[in-house]
N, CA and C atoms as a LAMMPS dump frame, in Angstrom:
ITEM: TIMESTEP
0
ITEM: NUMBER OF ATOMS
360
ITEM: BOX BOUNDS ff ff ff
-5.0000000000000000e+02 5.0000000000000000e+02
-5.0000000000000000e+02 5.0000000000000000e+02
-5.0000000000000000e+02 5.0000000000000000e+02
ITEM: ATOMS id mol type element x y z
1 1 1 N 99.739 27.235 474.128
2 1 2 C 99.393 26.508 472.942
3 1 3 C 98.48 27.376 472.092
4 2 1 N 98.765 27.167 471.069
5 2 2 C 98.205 28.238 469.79
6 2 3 C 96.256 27.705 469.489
7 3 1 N 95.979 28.669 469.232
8 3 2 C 94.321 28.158 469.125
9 3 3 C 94.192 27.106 467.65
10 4 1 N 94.904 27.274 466.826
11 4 2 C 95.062 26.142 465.802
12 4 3 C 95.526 25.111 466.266
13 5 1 N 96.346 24.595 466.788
14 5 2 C 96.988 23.742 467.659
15 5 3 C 95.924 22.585 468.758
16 6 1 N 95.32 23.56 469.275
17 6 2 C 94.312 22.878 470.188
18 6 3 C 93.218 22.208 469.259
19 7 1 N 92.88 22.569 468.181
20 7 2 C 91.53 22.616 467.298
21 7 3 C 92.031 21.114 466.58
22 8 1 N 93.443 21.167 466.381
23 8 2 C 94.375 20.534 465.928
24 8 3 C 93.948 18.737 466.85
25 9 1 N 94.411 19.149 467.719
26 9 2 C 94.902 18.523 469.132
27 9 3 C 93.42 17.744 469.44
28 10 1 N 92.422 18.142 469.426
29 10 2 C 91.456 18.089 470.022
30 10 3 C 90.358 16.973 468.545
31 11 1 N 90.919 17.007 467.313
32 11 2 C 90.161 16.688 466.148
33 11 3 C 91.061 15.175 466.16
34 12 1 N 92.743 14.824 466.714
35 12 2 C 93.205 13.998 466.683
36 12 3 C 92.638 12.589 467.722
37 13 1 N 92.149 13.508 468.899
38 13 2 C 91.713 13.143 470.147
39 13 3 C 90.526 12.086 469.716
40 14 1 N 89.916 12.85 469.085
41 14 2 C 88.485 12.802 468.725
42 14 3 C 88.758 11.143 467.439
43 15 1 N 89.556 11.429 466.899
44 15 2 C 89.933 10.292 465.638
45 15 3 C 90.588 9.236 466.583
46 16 1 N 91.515 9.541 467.658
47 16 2 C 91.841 8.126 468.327
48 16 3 C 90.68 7.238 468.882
49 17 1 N 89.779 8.306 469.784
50 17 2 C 88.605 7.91 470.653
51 17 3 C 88.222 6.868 469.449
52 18 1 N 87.401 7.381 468.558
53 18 2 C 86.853 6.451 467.678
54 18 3 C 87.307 5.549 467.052
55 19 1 N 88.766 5.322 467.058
56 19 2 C 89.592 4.246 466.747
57 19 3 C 89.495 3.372 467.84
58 20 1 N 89.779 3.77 468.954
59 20 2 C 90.161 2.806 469.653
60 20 3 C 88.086 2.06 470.295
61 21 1 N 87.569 2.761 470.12
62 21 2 C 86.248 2.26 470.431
63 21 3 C 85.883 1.363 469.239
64 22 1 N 86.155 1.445 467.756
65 22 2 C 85.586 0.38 466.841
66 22 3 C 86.751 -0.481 467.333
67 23 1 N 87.794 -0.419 467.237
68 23 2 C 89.027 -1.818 467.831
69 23 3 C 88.212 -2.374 468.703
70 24 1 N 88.043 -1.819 470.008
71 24 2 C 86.977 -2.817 470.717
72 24 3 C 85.432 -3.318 470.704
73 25 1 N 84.95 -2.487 469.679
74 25 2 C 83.659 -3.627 468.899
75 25 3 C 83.991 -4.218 468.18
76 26 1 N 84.723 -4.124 467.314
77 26 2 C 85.241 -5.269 466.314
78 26 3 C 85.649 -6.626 467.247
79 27 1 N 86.632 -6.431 468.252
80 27 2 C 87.446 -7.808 469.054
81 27 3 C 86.253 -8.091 470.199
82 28 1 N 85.169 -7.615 470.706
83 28 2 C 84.252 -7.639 470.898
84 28 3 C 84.043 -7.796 472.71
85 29 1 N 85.034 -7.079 472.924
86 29 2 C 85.44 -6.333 474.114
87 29 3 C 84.144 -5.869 474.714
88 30 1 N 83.483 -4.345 473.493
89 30 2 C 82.283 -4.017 473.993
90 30 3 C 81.277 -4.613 472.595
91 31 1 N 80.041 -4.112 472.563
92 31 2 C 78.912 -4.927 471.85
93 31 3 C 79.138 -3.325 470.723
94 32 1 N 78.226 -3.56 469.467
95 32 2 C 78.03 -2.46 468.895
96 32 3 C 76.94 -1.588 469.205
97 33 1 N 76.513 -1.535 469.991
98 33 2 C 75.278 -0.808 469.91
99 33 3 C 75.638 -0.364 471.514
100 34 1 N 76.907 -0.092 471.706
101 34 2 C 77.518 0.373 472.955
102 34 3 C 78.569 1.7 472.23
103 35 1 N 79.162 1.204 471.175
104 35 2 C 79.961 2.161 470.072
105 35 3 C 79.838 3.788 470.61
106 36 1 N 78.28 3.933 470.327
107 36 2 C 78.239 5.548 470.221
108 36 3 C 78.4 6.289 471.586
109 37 1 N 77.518 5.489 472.828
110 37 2 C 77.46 6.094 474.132
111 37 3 C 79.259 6.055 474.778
112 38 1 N 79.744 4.841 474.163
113 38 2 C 80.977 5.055 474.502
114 38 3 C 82.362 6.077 473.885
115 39 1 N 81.929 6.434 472.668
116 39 2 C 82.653 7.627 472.185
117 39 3 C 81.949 8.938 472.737
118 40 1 N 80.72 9.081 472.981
119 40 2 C 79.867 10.354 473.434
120 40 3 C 80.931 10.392 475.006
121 41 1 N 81.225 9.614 475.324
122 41 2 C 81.566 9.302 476.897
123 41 3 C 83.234 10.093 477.085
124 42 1 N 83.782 9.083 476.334
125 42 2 C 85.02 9.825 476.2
126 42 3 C 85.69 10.761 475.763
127 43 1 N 84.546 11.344 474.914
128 43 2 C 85.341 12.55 474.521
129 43 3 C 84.733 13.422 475.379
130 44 1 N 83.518 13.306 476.364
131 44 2 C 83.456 14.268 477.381
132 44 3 C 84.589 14.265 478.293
133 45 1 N 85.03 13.165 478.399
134 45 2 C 86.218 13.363 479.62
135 45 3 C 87.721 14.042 478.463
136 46 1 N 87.692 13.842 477.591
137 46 2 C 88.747 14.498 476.733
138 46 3 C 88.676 16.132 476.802
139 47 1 N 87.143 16.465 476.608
140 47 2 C 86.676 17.972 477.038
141 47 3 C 86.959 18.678 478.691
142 48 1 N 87.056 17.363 479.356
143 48 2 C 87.229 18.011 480.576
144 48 3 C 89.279 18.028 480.554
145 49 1 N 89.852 17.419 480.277
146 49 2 C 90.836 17.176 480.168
147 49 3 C 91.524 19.007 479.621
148 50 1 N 90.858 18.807 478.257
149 50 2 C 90.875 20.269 477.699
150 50 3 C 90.972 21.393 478.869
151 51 1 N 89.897 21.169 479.274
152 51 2 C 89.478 22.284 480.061
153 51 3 C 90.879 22.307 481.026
154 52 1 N 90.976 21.383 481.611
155 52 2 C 92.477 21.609 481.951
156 52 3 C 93.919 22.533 481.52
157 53 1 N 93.777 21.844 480.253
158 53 2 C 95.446 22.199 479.51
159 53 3 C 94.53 23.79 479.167
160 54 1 N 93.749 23.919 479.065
161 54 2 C 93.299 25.763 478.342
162 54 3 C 93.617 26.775 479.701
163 55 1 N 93.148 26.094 480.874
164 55 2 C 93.442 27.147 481.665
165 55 3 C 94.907 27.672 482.164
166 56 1 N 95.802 27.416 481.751
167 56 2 C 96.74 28.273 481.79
168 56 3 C 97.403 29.092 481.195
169 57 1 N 96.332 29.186 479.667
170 57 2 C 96.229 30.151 478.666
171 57 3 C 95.407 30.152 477.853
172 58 1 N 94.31 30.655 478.564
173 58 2 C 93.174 31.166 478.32
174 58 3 C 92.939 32.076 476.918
175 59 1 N 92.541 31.801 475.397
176 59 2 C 92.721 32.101 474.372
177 59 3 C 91.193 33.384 474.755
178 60 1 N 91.365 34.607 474.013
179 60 2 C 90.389 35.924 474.439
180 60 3 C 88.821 35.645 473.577
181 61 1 N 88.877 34.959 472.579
182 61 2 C 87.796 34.355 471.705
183 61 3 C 87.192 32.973 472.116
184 62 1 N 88.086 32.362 472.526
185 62 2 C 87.702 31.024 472.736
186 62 3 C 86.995 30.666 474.223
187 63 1 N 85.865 29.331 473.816
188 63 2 C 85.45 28.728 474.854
189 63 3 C 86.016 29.109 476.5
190 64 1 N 85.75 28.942 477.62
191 64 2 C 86.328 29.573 478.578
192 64 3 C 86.603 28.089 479.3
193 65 1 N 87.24 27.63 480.16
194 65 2 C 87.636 26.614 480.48
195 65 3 C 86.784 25.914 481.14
196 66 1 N 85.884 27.039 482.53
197 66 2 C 84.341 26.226 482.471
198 66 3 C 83.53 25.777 482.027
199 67 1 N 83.361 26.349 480.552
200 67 2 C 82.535 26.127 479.768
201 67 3 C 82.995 24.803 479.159
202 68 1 N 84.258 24.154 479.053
203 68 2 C 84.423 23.023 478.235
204 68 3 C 84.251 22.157 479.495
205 69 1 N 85.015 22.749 480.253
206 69 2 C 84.577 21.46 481.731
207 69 3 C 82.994 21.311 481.89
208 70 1 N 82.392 22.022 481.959
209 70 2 C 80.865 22.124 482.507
210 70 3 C 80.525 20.748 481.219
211 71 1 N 80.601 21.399 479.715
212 71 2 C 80.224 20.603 478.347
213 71 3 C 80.342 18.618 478.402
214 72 1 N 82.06 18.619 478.639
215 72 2 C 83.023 17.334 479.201
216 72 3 C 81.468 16.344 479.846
217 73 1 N 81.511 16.914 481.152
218 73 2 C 80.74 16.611 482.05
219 73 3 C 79.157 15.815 481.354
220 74 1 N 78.485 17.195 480.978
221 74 2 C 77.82 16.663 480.456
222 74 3 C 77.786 15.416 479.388
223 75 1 N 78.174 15.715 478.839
224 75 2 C 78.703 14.175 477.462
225 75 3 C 79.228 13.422 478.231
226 76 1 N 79.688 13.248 478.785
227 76 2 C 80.275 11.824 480.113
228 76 3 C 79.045 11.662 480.858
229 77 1 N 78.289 12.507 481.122
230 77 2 C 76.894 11.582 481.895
231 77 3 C 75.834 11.123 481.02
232 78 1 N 75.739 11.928 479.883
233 78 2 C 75.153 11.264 478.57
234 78 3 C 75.31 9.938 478.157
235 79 1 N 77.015 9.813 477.996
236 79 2 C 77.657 8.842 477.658
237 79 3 C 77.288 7.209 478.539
238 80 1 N 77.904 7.677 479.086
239 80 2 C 78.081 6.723 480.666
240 80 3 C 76.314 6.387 481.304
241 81 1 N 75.273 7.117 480.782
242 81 2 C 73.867 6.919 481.102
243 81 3 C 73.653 5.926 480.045
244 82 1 N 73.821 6.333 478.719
245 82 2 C 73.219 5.318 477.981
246 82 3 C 73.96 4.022 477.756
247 83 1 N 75.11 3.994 478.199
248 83 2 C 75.821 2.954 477.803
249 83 3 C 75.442 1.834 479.59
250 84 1 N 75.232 2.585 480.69
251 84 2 C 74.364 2.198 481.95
252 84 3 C 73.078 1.574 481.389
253 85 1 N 72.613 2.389 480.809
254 85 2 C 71.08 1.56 480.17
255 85 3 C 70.676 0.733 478.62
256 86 1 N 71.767 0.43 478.314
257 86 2 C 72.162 -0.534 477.108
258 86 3 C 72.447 -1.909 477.566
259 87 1 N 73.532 -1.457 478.646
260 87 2 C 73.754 -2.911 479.958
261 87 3 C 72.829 -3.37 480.582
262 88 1 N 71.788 -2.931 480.772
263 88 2 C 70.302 -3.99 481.032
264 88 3 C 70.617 -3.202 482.413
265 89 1 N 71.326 -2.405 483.333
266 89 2 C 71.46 -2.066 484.304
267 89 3 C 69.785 -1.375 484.778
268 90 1 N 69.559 -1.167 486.118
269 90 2 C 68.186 -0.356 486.582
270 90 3 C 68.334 0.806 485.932
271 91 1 N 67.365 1.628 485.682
272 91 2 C 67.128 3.147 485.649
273 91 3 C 67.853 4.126 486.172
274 92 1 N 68.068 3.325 487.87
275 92 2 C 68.402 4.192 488.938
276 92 3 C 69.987 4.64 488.897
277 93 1 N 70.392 3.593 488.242
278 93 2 C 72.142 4.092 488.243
279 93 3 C 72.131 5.041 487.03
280 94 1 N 71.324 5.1 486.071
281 94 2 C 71.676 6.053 485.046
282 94 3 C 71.165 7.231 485.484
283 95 1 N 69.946 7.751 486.205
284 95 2 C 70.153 9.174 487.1
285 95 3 C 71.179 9.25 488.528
286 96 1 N 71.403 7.895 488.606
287 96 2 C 72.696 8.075 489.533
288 96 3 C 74.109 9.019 489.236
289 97 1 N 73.924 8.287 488.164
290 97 2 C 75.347 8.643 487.615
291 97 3 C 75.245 10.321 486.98
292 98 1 N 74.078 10.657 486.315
293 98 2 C 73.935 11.875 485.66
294 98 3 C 73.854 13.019 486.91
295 99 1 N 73.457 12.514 487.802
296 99 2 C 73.331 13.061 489.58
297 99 3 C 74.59 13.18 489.884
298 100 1 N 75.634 12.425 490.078
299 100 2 C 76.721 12.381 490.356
300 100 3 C 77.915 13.559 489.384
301 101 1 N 77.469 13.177 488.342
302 101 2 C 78.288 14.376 487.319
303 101 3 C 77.682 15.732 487.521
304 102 1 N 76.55 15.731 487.96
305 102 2 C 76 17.102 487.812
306 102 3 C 76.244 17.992 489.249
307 103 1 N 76.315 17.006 490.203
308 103 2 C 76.757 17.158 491.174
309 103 3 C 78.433 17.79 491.361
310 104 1 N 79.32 17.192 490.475
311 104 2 C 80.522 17.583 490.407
312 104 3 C 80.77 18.991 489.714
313 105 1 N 79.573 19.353 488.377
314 105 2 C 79.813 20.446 488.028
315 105 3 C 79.058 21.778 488.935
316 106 1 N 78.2 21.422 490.316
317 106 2 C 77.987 21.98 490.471
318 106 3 C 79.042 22.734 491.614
319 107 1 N 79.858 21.822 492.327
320 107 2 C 80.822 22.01 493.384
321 107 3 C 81.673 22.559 492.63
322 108 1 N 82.149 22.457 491.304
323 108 2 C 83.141 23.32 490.352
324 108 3 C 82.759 25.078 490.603
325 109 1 N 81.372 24.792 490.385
326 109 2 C 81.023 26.463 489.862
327 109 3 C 81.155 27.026 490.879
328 110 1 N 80.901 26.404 492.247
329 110 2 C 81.156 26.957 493.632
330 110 3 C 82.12 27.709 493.837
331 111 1 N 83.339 26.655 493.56
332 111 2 C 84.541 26.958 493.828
333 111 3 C 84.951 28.348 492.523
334 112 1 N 84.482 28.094 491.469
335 112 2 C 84.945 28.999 490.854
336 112 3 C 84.553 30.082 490.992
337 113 1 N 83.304 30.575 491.833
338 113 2 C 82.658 31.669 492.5
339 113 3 C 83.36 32.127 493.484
340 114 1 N 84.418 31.621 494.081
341 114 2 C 84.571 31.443 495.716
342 114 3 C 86.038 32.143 495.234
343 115 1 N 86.776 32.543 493.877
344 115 2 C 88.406 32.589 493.65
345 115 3 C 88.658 33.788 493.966
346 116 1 N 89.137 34.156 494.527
347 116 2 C 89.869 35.549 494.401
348 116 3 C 90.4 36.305 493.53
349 117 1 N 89.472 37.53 493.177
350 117 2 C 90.629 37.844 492.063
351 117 3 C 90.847 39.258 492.092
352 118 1 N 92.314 39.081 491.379
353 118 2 C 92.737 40.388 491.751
354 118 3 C 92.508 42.069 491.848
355 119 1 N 92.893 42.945 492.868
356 119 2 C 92.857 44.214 492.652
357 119 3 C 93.625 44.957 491.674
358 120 1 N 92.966 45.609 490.868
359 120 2 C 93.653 46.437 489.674
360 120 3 C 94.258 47.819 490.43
């Protein structure tokens, strides 16, 4: 996929997320003052998603696929924290949860330390 394409791809992503998050404050699914943590939320997992579809062609300028996964991550525990502590929920699940994501990017970097790569 072409680096316009993704920029493309990724700005559409970004316009659904926020569509489909005012649809559900408006019908009142979620509250408004849930709106933002819940678009911050999903488009981290859209970033991790990314990070997916990039690594099997890895553009020489662009972001590196950890780097959008690592990013994803973050904005999904951002997300998912404040929208945890908007819900009247304890404290404890919103460093739960930021614990838990950070935790996942850290077993990533492991593994991505751990790859083999090739002899020239």
């Amino acid at each position: 996929m072409s680096k316009v394409q993704m920029g493309l791809l990724t700005l559409g992503a970004l316009i659904i997320i926020i569509a489909i998050i005012l649809i559900a404050a408006a019908t009142s699914i979620i509250s408004w003052y849930e709106t933002i943590p819940f678009i911050i939320a999903l488009y981290g997992c859209w970033l991790i998603v990314t990070a997916g579809i990039t690594t099997r062609t890895p553009s020489k300028y662009a972001r590196s696929p950890f780097s959008l996964f690592g990013w994803g991550i973050c904005l999904a525990a951002i997300g998912f924290g404040l929208d945890f502590y908007y819900r009247g929920l304890q404290l404890i699940y919103t460093f739960a949860t930021v614990l838990l994501l950070l935790g996942i990017l850290a077993v990533v970097a492991a593994l991505k330390t751990t790859q083999k790569k090739p002899n020239p």
